[in-house]
C-alpha positions in Angstrom: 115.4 79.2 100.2 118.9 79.6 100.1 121.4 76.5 100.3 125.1 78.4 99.7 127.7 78.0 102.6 127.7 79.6 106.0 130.8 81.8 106.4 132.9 81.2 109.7 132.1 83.4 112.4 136.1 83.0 112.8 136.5 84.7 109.0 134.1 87.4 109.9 135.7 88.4 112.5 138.8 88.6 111.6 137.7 90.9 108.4 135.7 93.2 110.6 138.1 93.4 113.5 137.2 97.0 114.7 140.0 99.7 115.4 139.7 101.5 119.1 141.6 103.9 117.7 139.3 105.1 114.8 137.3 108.0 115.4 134.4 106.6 113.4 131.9 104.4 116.0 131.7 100.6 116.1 128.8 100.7 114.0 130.2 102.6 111.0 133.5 100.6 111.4 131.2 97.0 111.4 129.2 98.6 108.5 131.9 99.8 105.9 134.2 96.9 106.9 131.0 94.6 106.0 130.2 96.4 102.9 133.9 96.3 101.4 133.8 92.6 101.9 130.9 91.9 99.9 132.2 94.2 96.9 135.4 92.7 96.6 133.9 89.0 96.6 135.7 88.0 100.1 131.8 86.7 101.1 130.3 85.3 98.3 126.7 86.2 97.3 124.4 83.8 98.9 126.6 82.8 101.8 125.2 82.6 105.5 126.7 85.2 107.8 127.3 84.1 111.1 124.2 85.2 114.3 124.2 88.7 115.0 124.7 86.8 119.2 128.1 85.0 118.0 129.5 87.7 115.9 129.1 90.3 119.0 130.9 88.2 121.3 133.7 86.8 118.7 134.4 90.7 118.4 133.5 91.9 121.8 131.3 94.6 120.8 127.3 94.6 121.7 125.0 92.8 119.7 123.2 95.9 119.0 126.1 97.4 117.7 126.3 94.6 115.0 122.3 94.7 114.5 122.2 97.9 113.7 125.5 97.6 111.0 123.6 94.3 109.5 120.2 96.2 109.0 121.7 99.4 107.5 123.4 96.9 104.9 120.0 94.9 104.7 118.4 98.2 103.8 120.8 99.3 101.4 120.5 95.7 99.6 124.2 93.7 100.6 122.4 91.2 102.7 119.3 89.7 102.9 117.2 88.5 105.5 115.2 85.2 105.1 112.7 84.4 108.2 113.3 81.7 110.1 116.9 80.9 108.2 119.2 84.5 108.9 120.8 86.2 106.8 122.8 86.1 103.7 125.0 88.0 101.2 122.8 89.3 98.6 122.2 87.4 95.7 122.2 90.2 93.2 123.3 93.6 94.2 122.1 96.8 92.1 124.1 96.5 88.5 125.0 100.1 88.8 126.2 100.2 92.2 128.7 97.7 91.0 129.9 99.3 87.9 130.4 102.1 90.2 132.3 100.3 92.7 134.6 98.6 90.3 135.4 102.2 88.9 136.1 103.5 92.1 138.3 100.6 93.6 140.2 99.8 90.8 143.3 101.4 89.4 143.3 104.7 87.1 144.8 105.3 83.7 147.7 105.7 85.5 148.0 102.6 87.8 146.8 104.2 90.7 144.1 103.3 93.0 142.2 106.4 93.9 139.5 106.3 96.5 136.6 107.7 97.6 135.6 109.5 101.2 133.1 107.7 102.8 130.8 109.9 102.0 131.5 109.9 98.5 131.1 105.8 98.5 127.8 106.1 99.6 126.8 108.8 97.1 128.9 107.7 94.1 128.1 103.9 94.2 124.3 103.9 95.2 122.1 103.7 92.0 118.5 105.9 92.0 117.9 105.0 88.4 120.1 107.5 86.8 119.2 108.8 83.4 122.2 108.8 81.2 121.0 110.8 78.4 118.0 112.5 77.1 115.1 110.0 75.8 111.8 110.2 75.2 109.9 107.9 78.1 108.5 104.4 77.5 105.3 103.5 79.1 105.1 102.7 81.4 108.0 104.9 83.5 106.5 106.5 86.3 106.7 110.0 87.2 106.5 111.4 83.5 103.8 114.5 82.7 101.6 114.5 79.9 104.5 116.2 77.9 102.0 116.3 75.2 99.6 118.2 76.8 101.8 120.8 78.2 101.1 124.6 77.2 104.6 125.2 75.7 103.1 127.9 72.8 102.0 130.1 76.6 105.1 129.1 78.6 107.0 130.8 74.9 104.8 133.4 74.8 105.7 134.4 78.8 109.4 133.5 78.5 109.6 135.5 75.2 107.7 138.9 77.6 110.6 138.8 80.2 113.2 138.7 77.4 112.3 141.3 75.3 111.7 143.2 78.3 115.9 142.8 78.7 115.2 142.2 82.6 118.4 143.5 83.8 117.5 142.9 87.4 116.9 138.5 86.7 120.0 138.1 84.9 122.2 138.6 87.7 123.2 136.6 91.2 119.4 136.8 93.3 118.2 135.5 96.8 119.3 132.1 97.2 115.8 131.3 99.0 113.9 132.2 95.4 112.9 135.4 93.5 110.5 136.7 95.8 107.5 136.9 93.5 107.4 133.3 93.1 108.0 132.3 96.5 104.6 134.9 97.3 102.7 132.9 94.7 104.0 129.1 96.0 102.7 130.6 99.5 99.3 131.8 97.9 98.8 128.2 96.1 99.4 126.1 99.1 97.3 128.1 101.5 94.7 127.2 99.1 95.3 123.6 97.6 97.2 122.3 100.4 96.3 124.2 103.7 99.8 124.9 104.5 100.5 127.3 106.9 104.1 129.6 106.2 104.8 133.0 104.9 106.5 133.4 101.7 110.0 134.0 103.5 109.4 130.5 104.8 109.3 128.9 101.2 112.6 128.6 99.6 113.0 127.5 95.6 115.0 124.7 95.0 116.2 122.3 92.2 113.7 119.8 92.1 112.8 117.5 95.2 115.8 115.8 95.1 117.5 119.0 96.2 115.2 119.5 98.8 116.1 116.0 100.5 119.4 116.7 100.0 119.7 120.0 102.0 117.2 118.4 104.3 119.5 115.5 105.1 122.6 117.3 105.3 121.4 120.0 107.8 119.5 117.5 110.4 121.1 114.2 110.4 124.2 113.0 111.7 125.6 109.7 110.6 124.4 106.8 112.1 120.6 108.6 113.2 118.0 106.4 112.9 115.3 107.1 110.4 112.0 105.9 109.9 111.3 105.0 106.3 108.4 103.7 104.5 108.2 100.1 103.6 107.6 99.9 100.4 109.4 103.4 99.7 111.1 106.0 97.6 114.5 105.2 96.3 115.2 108.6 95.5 114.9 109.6 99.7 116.7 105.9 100.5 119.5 107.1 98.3 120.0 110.6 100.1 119.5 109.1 103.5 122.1 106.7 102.7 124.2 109.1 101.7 125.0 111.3 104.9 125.2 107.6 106.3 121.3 107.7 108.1 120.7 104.4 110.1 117.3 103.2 107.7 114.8 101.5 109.9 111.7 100.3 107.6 108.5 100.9 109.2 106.0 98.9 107.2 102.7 100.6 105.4 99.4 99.5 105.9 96.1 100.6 104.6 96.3 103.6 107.0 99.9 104.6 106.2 102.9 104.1 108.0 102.6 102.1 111.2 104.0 104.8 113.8 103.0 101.9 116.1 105.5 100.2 114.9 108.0 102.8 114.7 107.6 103.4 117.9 108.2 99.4 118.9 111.1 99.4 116.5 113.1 102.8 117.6 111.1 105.4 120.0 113.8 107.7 119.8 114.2 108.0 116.1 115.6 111.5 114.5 113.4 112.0 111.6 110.9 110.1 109.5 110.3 110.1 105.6 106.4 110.1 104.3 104.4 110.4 101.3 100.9 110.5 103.4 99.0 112.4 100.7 99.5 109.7 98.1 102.3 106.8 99.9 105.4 105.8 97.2 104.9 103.7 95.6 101.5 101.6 97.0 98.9 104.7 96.7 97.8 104.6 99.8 96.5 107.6 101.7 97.5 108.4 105.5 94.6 108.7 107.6 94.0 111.9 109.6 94.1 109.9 113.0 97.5 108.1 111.4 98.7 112.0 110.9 97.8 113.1 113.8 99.8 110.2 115.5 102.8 110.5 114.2 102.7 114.3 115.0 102.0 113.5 118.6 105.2 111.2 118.5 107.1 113.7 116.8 106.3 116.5 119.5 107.5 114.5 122.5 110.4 113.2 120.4 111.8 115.9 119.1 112.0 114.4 115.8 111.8 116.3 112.4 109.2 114.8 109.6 110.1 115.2 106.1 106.8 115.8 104.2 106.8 114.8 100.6 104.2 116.3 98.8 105.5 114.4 95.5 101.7 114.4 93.2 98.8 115.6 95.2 97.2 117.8 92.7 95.8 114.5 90.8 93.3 113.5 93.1 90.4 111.6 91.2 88.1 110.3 94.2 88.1 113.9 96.3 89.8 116.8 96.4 92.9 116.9 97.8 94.0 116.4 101.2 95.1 119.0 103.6 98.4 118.3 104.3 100.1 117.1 107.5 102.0 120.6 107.6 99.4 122.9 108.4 97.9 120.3 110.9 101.7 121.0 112.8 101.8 123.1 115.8 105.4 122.3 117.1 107.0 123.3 114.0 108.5 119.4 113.2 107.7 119.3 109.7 109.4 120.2 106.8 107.3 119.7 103.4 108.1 120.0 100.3 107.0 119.4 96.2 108.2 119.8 92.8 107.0 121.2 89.5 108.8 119.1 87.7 105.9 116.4 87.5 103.2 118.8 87.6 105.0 120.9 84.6 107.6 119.1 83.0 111.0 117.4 84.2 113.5 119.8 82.4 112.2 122.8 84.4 114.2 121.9 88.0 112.3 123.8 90.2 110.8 122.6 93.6 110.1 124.5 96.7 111.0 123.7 100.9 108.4 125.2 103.1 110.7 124.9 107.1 110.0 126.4 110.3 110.7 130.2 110.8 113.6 129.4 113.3 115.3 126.6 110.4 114.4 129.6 107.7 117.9 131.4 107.7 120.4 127.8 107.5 118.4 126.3 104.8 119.0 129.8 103.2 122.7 129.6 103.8 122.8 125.7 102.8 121.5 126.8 99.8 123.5 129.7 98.7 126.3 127.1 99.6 125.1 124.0 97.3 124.3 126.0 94.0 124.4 130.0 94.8 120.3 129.7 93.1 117.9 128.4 91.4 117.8 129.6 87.5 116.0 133.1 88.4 114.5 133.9 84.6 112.8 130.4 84.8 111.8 131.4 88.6 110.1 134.6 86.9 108.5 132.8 84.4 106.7 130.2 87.0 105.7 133.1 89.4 103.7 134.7 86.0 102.3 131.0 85.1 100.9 130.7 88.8 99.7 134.2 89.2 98.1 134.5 85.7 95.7 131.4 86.4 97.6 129.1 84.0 98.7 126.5 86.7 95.6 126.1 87.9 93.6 125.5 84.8 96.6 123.0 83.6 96.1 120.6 87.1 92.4 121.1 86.6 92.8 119.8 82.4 95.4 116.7 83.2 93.8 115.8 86.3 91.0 114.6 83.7 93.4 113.9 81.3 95.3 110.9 83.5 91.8 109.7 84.8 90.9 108.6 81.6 94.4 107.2 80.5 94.8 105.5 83.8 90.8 104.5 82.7 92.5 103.0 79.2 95.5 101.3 81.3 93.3 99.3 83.7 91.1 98.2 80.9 93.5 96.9 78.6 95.0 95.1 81.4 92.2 93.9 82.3 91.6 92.4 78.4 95.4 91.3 78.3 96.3 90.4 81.6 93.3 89.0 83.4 94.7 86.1 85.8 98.5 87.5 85.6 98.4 91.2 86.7 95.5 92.8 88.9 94.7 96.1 89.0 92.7 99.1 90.4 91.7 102.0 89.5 93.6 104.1 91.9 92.2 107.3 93.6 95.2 109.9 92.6 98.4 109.6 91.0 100.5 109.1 87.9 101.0 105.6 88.6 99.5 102.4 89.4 100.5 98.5 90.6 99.8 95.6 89.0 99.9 93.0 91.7 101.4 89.8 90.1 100.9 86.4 91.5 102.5 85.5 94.9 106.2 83.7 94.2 106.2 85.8 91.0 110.1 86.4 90.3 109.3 90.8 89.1 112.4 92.0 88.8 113.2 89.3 86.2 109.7 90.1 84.5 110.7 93.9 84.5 113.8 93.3 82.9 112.2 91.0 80.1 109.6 93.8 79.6 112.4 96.2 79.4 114.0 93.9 76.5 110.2 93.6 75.0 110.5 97.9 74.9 108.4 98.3 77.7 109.9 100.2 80.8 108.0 99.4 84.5 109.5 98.7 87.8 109.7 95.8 89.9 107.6 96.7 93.3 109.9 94.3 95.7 113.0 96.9 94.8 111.4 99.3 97.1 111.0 97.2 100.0 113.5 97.2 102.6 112.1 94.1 104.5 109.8 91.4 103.0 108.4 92.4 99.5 105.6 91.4 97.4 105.7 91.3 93.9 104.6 93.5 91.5 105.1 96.0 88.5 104.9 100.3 88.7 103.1 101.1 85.7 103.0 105.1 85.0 100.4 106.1 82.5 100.3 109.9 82.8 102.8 110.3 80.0 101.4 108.1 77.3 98.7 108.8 75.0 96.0 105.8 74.5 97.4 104.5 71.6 100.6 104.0 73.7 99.3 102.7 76.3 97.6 99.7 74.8 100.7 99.2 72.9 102.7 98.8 75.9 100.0 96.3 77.5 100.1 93.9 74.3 103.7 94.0 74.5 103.6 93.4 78.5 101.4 90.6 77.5 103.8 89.0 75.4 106.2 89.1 78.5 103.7 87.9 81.1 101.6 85.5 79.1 103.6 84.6 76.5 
């Protein structure tokens, strides 16, 4: 419980004294006049703020107004909120968002301050776990393919075809939706694995999933639309959202998926809503077809977009794969999307949007304006992977691959760590959760491991609201030999 001052409504106030004048809303005004104070140290990290009730009427504004300003900044990690007690400057804000801060408020070389846009805060000083240079992965990150297992002597073998060939017609500007023969096969293979419903003109090749939410973002919200957002979820998707200034509202997960129950409680009118239902980021959980067809019931009489990510379904171990929530759409609301880049390997960049016919021609147009295209040799090369069989017979090969590594992981923990970590075998992915004991401090265990050579995240860092405590272990991307390795070393961490 926290036991630091409460800051004077009074010196609240007077630092987030909106202008009438500004164009920007009450909200964004509260928000970034909030924010500023906290990263410059004016409100000291654990310090009580004043009740949303008293600061609305100290500054004449409504009460919602200043809810909704206190939640983004909950969300993005500046306050907290303790039940019961209210809310406080955040204890320990995200190391990278502060090295970016200080380099973007202090002076230059030259003695000048220089500033970012608004926009450019947000992006610039929020951190997604940024690698700074190439590495090979420790276990346990999350997200890493068996880069061992990969068929690089084929992938040569096909590259090697389209160069010698001297393809005159790849190595100039293409379509900024995607060289056409891969966007035909994508179509082909999700028709098949994934029951989605488009024609290849409605699939457009991007960078990576991270492009996709990008694009996404920019083209349907405006700042200051409410979200919903899984609770546990993605950083990568908070990060974006964040970004075009999205109003987060957490909408907690349960054993069915989100809650659109209590989305709907929390705000009806919401603009769009981020989920994982195939396989939920990060707790595993599955969305239930009557949970799916729910939340596409509310997003029909809402008008509301949802934002499909389709991050690992190939690596289904209990059943095959589920349909996805696409092809059960018939008011064109969803926009779905994957990547290769865990299915293949990282360096590749290449992901794909499937969006509505009518949405088809700006997302081309967003595109073309981002990055002109996607690397069209590499495009060429996929398309040939797909269509020769070679995809399919790689899922099928690491899908039993990871079953028995994860097999390895849960077993060692299970010798290791038996009364400090539990663990499942979970039914599809390329991670899992150790659930550590409640009270358990995991960001503080995560950074020891990380000091031990063991890399794993803490699970509270992806909670917007109340957290429990865990650690993301990814096993895909380690041999047995490694993994065991990095479970004696956890060990030494946890147990001591």
């Amino acid at each position: 419980m926290m036991t630091m001052s409460r800051v004077s409504s009074a010196a609240v106030a007077a630092a987030l004294a909106p202008d009438s004048k500004s164009p920007e809303s009450l909200y964004r005004q509260l928000y970034d006049k909030l924010r500023s104070a906290i990263l410059t140290g004016r409100f000291s990290a654990g310090q009580q703020m004043p009740s949303t009730r008293i600061l609305a009427a100290d500054l004449e504004v409504s009460r919602n107004t200043v809810l909704n300003a206190f939640e983004q900044l909950i969300a993005e990690g500046y306050l907290e909120g303790a039940v019961g007690s209210g809310t406080y400057v955040a204890r320990a804000l995200p190391e990278e968002m502060l090295r970016a801060t200080a380099t973007h408020a202090g002076a230059s070389a030259s003695g000048k301050r220089r500033r970012w846009s608004r926009q450019g805060a947000r992006l610039a000083t929020y951190t997604t776990g940024r690698i700074r240079q190439a590495v090979v992965p420790k276990p346990f990150q999350s997200g890493v393919p068996a880069l061992d297992a990969f068929p690089s002597d084929l992938w040569a073998r096909l590259l090697n075809r389209y160069w010698r060939k001297q393809p005159g017609e790849l190595l100039g500007y293409g379509d900024s939706g995607g060289y056409m023969p891969l966007r035909r096969a994508i179509a082909s293979y999700l028709a098949v694995a994934r029951a989605v419903r488009c024609e290849p003109e409605q699939v457009i090749v991007v960078s990576g999933a991270q492009q996709a939410l990008d694009l996404t973002a920019r083209l349907l919200l405006e700042p200051g639309d409410a979200v919903w957002f899984e609770d546990p979820g993605y950083l990568g998707a908070r990060a974006t959202m964040n970004a075009v200034g999205a109003r987060l509202v957490p909408i907690a997960v349960d054993e069915a998926g989100l809650s659109v129950r209590r989305g709907i409680a929390r705000q009806p009118g919401a603009r769009m809503v981020y989920v994982t239902p195939s396989h939920q980021f990060p707790s595993g959980v599955t969305m239930t077809l009557g949970r799916r067809l729910e939340l596409l019931s509310w997003a029909q009489k809402a008008g509301a977009w949802i934002l499909e990510d389709d991050y690992d379904s190939e690596y289904r171990y209990a059943s095959r794969p589920l349909a996805s929530m696409q092809g059960l759409d018939r008011s064109g609301r969803v926009i779905y999307f994957g990547t290769f880049s865990k299915v293949l390997f990282p360096a590749l960049r290449l992901g794909y949007l499937v969006v509505p016919p009518d949405l088809v021609e700006g997302f081309l147009v967003a595109k073309a304006v981002t990055d002109r295209q996607s690397p069209t040799v590499e495009q060429a090369v996929l398309a040939e992977f797909i269509n020769e069989g070679h995809f399919g017979r790689h899922i099928r090969r690491m899908r039993a691959l990871y079953l028995e590594r994860v097999g390895v992981l849960v077993a060692s923990v299970e010798k290791e760590l038996k009364g400090f970590l539990e663990m499942r075998l979970p039914e599809a992915g390329m991670h899992t959760i150790g659930r550590l004991q409640k009270g358990s401090n995991d960001r503080e265990l995560a950074r020891r491991a990380a000091a031990a050579g063991v890399t794993t995240m803490p699970l509270s860092a992806f909670y917007l609201g109340s957290s429990k405590p865990g650690l993301i272990l990814g096993y895909s991307g380690y041999d047995n030999k490694a993994i065991r390795e990095g479970v004696r070393k956890l060990a030494q961490v946890l147990v001591g």
